[in-house]
N, C-alpha and C positions, 0 to 999 in steps of 0.2 A: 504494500500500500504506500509506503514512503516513496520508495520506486516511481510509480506511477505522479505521484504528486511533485516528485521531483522534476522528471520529465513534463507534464503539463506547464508548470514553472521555469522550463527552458534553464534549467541546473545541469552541470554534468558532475553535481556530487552530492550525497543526501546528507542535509544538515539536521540539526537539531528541532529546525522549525517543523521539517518534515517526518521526522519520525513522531515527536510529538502528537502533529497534528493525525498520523496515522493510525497513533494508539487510541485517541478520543476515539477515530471514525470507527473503529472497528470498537470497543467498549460500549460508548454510549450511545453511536448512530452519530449518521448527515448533521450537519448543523440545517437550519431550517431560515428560510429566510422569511416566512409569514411568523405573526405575533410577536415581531421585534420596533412595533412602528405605533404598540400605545403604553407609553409613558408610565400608566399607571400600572400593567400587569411588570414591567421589568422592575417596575420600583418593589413591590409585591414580592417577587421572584429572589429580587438582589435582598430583601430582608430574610425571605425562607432561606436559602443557598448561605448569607450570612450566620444563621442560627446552626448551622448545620458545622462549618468550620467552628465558629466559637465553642460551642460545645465537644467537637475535636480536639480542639487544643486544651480544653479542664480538664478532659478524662483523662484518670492516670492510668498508661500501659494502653493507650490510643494510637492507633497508627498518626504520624504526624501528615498534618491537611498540606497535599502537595498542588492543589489547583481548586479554585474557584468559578465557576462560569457563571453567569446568567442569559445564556445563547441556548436558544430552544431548539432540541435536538429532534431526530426522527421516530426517533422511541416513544417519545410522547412526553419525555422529562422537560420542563421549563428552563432548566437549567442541571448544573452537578458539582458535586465537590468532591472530591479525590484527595 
């Protein structure tokens, strides 16, 4: 998947942006380009996904919170926290 997104981007090396970006796509699904254009679900979104890290980081022997989104995914997630 980095592969491919490399190549679409006219790279001929796979960077960090693209691997990245390849482990979302294949975890969480597509990012979604509908339901990022009303203000009030992303604001919504960014306090749930919020609440989700912060409580990440109090629990003791918690995996530590390695990403934050509020980009609505294909899955049906509003956003995710990793």
């Amino acid at each position: 998947e980095a592969a491919i997104v490399a190549a679409r981007r006219d790279k001929t090396e796979i960077g960090y942006e693209e691997i990245d970006y390849a482990i979302d796509r294949i975890t969480v699904g597509m990012v979604k380009q509908t339901g990022t254009s009303f203000p009030q679900r992303q604001r919504l979104v960014a306090y749930h996904e919020a609440g989700h890290a912060i409580m990440g980081a109090l629990t003791p022997d918690y995996d530590q919170v390695a990403k934050v989104t509020i980009l609505p995914r294909s899955n049906g997630a509003g956003g995710f926290t990793l």
